[in-house]
FIGULUM-161821 format. One line per field, with one value per residue (C-alpha): residue in three letters; x, y, z. Coordinates in Angstrom, 3 decimals, m for minus. Each point is the difference from the previous one (the first is absolute). Last residue first. Layout:
N
vexlo [ALA, ...];
px [X, ...];
py [Y, ...];
pz [Z, ...];
% end
This chain:
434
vexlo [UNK, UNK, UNK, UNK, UNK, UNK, UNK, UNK, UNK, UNK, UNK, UNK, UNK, UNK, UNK, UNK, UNK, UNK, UNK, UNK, UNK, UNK, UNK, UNK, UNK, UNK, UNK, UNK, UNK, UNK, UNK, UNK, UNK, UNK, UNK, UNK, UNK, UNK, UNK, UNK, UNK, UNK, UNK, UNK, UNK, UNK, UNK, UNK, UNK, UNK, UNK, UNK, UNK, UNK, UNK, UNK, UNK, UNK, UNK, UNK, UNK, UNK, UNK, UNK, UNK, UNK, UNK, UNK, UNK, UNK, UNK, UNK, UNK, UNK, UNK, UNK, UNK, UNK, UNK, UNK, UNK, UNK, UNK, UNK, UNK, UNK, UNK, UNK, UNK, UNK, UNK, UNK, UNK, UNK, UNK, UNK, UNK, UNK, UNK, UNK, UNK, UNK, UNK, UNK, UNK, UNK, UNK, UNK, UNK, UNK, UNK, UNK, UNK, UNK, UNK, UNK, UNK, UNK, UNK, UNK, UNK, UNK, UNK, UNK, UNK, UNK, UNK, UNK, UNK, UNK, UNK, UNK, UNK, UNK, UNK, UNK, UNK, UNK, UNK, UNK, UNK, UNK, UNK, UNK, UNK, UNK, UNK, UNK, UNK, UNK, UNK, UNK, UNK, UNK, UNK, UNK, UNK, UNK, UNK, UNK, UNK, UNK, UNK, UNK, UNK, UNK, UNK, UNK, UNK, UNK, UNK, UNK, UNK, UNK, UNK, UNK, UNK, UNK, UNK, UNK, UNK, UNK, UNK, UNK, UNK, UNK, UNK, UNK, UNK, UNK, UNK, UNK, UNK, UNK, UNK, UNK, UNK, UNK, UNK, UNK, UNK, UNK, UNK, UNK, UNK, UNK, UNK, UNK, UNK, UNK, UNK, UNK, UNK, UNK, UNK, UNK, UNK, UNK, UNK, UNK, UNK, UNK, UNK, UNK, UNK, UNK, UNK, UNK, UNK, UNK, UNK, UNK, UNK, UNK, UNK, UNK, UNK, UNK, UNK, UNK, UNK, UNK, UNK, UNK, UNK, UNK, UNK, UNK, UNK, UNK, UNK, UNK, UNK, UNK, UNK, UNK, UNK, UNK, UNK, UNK, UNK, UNK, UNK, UNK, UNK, UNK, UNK, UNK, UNK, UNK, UNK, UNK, UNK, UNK, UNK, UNK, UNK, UNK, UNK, UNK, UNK, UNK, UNK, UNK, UNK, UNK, UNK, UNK, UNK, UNK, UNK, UNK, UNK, UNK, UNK, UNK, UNK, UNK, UNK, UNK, UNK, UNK, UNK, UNK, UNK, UNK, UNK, UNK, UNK, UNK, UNK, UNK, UNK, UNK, UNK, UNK, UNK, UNK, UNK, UNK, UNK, UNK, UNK, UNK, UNK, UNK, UNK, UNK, UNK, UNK, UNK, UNK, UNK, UNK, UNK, UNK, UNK, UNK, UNK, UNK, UNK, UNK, UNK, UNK, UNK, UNK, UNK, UNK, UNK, UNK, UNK, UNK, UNK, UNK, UNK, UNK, UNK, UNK, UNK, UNK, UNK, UNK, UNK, UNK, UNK, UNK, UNK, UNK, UNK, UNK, UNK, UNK, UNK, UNK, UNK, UNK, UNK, UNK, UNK, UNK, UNK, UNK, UNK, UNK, UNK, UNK, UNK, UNK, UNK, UNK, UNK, UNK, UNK, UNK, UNK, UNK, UNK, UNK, UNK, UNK, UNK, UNK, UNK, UNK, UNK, UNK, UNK, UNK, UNK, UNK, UNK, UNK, UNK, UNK, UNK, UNK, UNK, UNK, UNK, UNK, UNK, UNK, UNK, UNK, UNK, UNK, UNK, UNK, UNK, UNK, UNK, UNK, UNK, UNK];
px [m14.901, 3.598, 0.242, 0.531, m0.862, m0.282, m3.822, m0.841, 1.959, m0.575, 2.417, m1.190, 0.905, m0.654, 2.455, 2.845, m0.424, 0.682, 2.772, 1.820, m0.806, 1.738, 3.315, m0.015, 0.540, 2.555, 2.096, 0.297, 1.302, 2.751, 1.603, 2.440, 0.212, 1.066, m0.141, 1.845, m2.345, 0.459, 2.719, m1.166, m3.657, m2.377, m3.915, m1.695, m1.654, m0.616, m2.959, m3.083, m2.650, m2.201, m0.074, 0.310, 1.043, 3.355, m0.277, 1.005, 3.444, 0.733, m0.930, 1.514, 3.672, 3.242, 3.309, 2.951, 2.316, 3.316, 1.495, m3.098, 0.219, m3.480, m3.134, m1.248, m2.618, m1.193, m2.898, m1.410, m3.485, m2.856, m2.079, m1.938, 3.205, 0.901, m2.594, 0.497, 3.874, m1.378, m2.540, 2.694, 2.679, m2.449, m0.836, 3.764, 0.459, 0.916, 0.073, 3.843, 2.075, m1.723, 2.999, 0.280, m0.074, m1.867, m0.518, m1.964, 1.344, m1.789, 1.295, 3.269, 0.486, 2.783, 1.585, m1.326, 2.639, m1.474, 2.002, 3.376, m0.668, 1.179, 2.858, 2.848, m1.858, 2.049, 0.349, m3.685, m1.821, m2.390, m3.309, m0.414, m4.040, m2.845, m2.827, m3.759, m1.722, m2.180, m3.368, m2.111, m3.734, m2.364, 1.255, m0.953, m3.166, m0.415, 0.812, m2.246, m3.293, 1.330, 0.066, m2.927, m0.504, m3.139, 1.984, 0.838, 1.527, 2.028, 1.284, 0.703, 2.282, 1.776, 0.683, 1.070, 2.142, 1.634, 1.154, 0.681, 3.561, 2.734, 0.179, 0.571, m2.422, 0.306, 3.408, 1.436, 1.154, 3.678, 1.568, m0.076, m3.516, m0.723, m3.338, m2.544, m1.862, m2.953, m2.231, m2.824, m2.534, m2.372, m1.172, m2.451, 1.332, m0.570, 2.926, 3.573, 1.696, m0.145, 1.733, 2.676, 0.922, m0.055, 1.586, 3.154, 0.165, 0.676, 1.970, 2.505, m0.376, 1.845, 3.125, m0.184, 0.539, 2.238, 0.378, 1.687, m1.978, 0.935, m0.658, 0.642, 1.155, 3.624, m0.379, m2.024, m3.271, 0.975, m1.456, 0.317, 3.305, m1.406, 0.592, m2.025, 0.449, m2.468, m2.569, m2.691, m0.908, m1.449, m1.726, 0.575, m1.638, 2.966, 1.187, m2.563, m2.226, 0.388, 1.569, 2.834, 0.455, m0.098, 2.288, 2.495, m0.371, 0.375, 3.585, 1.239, 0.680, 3.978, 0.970, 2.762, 1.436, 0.311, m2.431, m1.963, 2.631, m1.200, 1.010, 1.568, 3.561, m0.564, m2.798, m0.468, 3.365, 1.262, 2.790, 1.717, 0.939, 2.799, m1.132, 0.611, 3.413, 1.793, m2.669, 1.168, 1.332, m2.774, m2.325, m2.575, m3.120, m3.101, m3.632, m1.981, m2.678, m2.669, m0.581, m3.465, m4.025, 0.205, m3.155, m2.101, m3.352, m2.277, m1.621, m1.924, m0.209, m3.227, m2.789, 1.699, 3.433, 3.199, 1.531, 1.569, 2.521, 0.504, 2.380, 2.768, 3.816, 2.091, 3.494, 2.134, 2.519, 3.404, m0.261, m3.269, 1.160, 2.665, m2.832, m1.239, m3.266, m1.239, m2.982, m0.218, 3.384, 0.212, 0.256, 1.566, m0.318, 3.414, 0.991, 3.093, 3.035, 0.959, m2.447, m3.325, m2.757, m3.942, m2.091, m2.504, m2.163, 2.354, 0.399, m1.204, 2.921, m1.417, m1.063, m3.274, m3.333, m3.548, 0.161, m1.834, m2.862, m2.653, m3.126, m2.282, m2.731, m2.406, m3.525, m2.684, m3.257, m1.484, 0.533, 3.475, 1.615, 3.401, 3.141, 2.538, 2.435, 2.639, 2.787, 2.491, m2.745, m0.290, m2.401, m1.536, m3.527, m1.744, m3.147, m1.788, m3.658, m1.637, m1.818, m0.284, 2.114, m1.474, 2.973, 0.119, 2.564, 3.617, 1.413, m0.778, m1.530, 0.891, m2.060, 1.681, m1.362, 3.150, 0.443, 0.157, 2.144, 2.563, 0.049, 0.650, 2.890, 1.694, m0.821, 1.421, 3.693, m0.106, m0.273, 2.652, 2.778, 0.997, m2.992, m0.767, 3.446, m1.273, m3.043, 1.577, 2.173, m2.248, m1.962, 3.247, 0.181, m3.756, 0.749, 3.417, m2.786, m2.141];
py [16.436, 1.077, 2.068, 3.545, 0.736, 3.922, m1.205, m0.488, m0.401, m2.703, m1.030, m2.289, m3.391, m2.206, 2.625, m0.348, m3.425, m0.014, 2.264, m1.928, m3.213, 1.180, 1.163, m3.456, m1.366, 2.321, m0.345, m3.618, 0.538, 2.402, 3.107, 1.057, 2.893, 0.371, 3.490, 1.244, 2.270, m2.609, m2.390, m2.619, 0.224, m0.812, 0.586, 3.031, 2.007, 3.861, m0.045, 2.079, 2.618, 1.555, 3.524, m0.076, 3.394, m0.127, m3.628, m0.583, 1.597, m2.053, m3.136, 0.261, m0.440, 0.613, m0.486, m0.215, 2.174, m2.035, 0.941, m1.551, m3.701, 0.482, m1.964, m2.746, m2.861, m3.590, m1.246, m3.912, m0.613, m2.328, 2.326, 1.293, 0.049, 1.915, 2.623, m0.038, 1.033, 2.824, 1.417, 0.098, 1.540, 2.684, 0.819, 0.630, 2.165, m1.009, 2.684, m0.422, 3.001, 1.337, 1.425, m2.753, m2.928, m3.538, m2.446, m3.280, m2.475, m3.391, m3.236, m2.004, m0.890, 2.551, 1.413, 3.508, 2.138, 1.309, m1.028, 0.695, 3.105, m1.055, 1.226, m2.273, m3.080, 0.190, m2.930, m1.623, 2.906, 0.826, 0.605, 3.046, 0.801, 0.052, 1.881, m0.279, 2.534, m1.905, 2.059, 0.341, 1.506, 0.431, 4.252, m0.259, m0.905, 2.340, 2.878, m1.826, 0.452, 3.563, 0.936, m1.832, m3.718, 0.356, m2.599, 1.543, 2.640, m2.587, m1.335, 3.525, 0.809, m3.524, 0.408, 3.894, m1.011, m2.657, 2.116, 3.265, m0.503, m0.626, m3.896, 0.672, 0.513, 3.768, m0.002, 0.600, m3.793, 1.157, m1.581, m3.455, 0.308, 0.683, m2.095, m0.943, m3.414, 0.064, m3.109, 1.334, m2.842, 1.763, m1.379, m2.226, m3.068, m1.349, m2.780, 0.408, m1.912, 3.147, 2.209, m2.488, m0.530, 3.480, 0.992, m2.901, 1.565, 3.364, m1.175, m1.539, 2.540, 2.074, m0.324, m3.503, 2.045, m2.736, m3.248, m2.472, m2.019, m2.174, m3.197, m1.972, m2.812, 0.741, 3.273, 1.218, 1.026, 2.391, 2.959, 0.581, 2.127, 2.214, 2.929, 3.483, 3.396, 2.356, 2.000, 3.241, 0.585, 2.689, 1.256, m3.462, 0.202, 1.461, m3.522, m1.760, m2.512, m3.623, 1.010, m2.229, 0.905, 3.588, m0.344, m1.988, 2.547, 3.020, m1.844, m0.735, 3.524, m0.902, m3.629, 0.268, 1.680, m3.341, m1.420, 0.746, 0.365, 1.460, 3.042, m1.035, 1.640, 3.218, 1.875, m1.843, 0.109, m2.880, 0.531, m3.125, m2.155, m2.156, m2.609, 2.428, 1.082, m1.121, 1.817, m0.915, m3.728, m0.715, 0.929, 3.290, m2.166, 0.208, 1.065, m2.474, 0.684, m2.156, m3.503, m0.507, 1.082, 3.618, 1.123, 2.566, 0.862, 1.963, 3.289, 1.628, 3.810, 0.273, m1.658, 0.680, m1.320, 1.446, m2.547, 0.897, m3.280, m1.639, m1.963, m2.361, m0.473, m2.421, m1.502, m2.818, 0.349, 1.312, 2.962, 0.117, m1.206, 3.138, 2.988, m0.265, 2.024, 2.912, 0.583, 0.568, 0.435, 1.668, m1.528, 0.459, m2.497, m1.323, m0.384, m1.147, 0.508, 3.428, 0.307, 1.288, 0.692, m0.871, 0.809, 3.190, m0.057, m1.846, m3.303, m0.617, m2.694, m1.862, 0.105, m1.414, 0.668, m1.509, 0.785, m1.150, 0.920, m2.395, 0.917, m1.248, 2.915, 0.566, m0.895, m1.015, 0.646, m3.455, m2.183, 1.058, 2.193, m0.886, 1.462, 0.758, 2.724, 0.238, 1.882, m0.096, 0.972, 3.267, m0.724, m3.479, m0.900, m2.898, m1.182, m3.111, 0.706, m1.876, 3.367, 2.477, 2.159, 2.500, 2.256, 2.749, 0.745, 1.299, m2.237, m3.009, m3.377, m3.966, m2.272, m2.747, m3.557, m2.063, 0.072, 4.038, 0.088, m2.083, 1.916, 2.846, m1.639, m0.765, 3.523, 2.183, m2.684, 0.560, 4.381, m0.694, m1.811, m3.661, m1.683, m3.081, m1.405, 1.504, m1.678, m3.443, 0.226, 0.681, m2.864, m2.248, 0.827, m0.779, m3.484, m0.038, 0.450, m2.311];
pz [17.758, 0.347, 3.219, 1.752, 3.627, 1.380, 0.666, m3.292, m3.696, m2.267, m2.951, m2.541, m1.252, m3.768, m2.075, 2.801, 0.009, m3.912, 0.583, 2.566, m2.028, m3.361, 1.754, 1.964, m3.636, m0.843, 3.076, m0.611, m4.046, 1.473, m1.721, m2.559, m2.448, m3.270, m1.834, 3.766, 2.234, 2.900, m0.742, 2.806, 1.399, 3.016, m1.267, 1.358, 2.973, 1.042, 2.101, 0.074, 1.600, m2.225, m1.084, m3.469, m1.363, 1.993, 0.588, m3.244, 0.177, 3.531, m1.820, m3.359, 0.740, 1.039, m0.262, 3.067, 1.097, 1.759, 3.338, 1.762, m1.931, m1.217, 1.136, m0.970, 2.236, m1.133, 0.113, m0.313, m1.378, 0.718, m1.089, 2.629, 2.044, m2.500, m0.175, 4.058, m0.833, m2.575, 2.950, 2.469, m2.385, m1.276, 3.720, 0.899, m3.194, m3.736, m2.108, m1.420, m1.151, 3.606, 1.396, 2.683, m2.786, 0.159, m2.537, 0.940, m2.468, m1.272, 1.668, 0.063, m3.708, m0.508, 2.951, 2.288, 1.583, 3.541, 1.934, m0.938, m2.201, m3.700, m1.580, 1.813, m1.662, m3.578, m1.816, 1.228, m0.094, 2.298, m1.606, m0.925, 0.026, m3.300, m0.004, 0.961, 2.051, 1.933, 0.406, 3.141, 0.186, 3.314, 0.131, m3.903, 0.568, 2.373, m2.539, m2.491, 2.672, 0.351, m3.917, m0.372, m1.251, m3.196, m1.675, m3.134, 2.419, 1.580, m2.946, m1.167, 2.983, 0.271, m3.747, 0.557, 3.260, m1.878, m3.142, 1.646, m1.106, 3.097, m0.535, m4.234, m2.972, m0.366, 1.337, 3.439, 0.696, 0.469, m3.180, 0.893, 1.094, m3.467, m0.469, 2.793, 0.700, 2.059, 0.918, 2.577, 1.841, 1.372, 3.360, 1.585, m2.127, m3.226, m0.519, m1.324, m2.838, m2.341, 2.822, 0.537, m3.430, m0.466, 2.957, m1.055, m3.692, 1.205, 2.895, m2.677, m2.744, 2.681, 0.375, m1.577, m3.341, m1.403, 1.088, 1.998, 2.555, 2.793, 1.625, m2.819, 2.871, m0.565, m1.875, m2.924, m1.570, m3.213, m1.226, m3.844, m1.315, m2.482, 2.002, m0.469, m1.797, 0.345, m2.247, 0.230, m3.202, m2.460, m2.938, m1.688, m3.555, m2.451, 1.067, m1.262, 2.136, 1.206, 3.843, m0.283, m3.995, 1.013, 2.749, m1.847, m3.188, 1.953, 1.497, m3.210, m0.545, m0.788, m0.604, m1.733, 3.499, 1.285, 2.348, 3.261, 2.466, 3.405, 1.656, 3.909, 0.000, m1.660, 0.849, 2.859, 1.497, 1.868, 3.016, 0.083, 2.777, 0.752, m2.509, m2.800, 0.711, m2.821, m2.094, m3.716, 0.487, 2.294, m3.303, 0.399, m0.028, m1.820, m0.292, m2.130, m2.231, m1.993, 1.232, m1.008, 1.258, m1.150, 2.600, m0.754, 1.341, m2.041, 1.137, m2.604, m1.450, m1.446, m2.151, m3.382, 1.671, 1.455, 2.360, 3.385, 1.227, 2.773, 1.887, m0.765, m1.533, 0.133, 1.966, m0.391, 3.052, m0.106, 2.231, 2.021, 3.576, 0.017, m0.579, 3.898, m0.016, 1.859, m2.151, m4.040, m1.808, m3.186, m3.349, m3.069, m2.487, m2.414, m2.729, m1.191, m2.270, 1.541, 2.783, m1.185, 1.753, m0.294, 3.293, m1.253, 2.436, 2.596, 1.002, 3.888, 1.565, 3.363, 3.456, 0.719, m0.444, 0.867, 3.581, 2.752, 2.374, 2.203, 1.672, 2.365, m0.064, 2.839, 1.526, m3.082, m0.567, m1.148, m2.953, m0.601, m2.180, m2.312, m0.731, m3.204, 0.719, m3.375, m0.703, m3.363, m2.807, 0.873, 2.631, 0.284, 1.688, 1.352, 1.414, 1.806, 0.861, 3.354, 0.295, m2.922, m1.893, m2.340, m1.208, m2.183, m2.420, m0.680, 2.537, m2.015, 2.032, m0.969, 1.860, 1.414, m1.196, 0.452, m3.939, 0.674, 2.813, m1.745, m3.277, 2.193, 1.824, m3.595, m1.072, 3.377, m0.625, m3.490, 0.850, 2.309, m2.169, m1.030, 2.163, m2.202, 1.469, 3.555, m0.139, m1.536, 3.151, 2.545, m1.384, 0.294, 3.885, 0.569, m1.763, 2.778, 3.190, m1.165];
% end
């Protein structure tokens, strides 16, 4: 069971080669699981035991559904469909002597080493002129089309002492030699079956070929790309689909650009959950002060991947409080808020997994040593709801191939269908899971 659910997350992330594939292939999930689809831009009509969903700008998506009877809170969960990688420019074609090459520019705080000398394309989408408008196809050049090489040993004696890498220089990927000049409006156009003089626009990355891998002595690990955070994506999904009615609404968020800061149209600081929470209680008939309560009786796991300790190089981890792969889901914790997680957010996250059968694990950073951060603590600013900071144990973090455990995974998938099944009730200075 638990390696099949490690395989699926590898198809999804295979069919996943940028954030407007990874939106589509959850939306085309939804929909053959009976979700309604709903469009900002018009009005909605929901009604009780309803199951919804919405996408903004093509990378963000909140899909939800309303029980039979008035409900108490919102049990909520919030990932990221993006992850660090190599944006091509509007006009990307450059030569180099003999070759050609793309430029490119680096999107979120990546490390550029892991990406040299691996087969590489190009995915996203593309802005189509037509006679009914301008259209939004997705794109994906499914071959072995660039590669971004190494300076030789021979040439940078000091290589493996570490080199400095320059990003307009070091990093620009090799497309072909400089015969083949424009080529690269006649790729897109053939990937997105229109004319050149039709594409108005794109918005483009480079991914790895490489496929995910299960490995280790008792395949108890996986390899893969974009496991930071296609992993929780795919693991809330599963999780939310799997769960049962309950007393509450069940919320499945995922957010775009929260590599980048999250303050985007379609990121964790965007209006987008408070509007859908908004409107869905205004569809309802709920009040302003019955949806303010609501949200007081609410808890969301923001889901995000944690350092695990790493195996070459323990002396960066906090003794303590280091989590390992395998050995339970992460409870993230930081003093200056980088993480949301509070005292009651830990005690309502280790009764979810108790719930679920679970083991947890705790991270926080080595003191000396800033960490990242996250969604939850930006979301809560419009979303006031209280919630824990959580994810899957990782190695390589922000590297084009990540690694992570297939145990971890699986209990991943039953702390968020749990949480989607429970409640929070407040009375008497008490809190519990009902």
């Amino acid at each position: 069971m638990k390696k099949t659910l490690a395989k699926e997350l590898l198809q999804f992330i295979e069919k996943s080669p940028s954030t407007y594939h990874v939106i589509e292939n959850m939306r085309r999930r939804l929909l053959a699981s009976g979700y309604t689809e709903l469009e900002e831009n018009a009005r909605w009509s929901l009604v009780h035991g309803g199951k919804y969903f919405l996408t903004r700008g093509g990378t963000s998506c909140i899909a939800f559904r309303i029980p039979e009877e008035a409900a108490r809170g919102f049990m909520l969960t919030a990932s990221h469909s993006d992850s660090p990688s190599f944006k091509l420019k509007e006009n990307p074609e450059r030569a180099a002597g003999h070759y050609l090459q793309l430029s490119t520019e680096k999107y979120g705080g990546m490390l550029m080493a892991p990406w040299f000398d691996r087969p590489l394309s190009i995915a996203g989408r593309v802005l189509v002129d037509t006679e009914n408008g301008i259209e939004t196809r997705l794109v994906n050049i499914d071959r072995d089309l660039l590669i971004i090489p190494n300076l030789a040993i021979h040439m940078n004696r000091a290589a493996n002492d570490g080199v400095k890498l320059l990003a307009n220089i070091d990093t620009l990927p090799l497309l072909g030699s400089i015969e083949n000049r424009s080529c690269f409006l006649k790729l897109l156009s053939e990937a997105a079956v229109c004319g050149a003089e039709q594409i108005l626009g794109h918005d483009l990355t480079l991914y790895v070929r490489q496929p995910g891998a299960i490995f280790g002595a008792q395949e108890e690990y996986i390899a893969s790309p974009k496991l930071d955070d296609l992993a929780c994506v795919f693991a809330s999904l599963e999780g939310f689909l799997a769960s049962k009615p309950a007393s509450c609404v069940p919320v499945f968020c995922v957010f775009d650009n929260e590599e980048v800061g999250s303050a985007t149209r379609q990121g964790a600081a965007s209006t987008l959950l408070r509007d859908t929470l908004r409107r869905m209680a205004a569809s309802l008939g709920i009040t302003n002060g019955h949806l303010a309560r609501m949200l007081d009786e609410s808890f969301l796991l923001s889901c995000d991947n944690a350092h695990a300790q790493h195996p070459n190089h323990p002396e960066f981890a906090d003794p303590g409080n280091c989590p390992y792969l395998n050995e339970g889901v992460v409870l993230k914790f930081n003093a200056n808020q980088r993480y949301a997680t509070s005292g009651i957010a830990a005690a309502l996250y280790r009764k979810l997994c108790q719930g679920a059968c679970a083991k947890v694990q705790v991270y926080a950073n080595r003191s000396d040593i800033p960490g990242g951060s996250t969604l939850g603590s930006i979301a809560s600013t419009l979303v006031p709801v209280e919630m824990a900071d959580i994810g899957l144990p990782q190695l390589a973090m922000h590297s084009c191939y990540e690694t992570a455990g297939v145990s971890d995974l699986f209990d991943l998938v039953n702390i968020c269908r749990t949480l989607f099944e429970s409640g929070v009730e407040k009375s008497g200075g008490l809190i519990r899971l009902v």
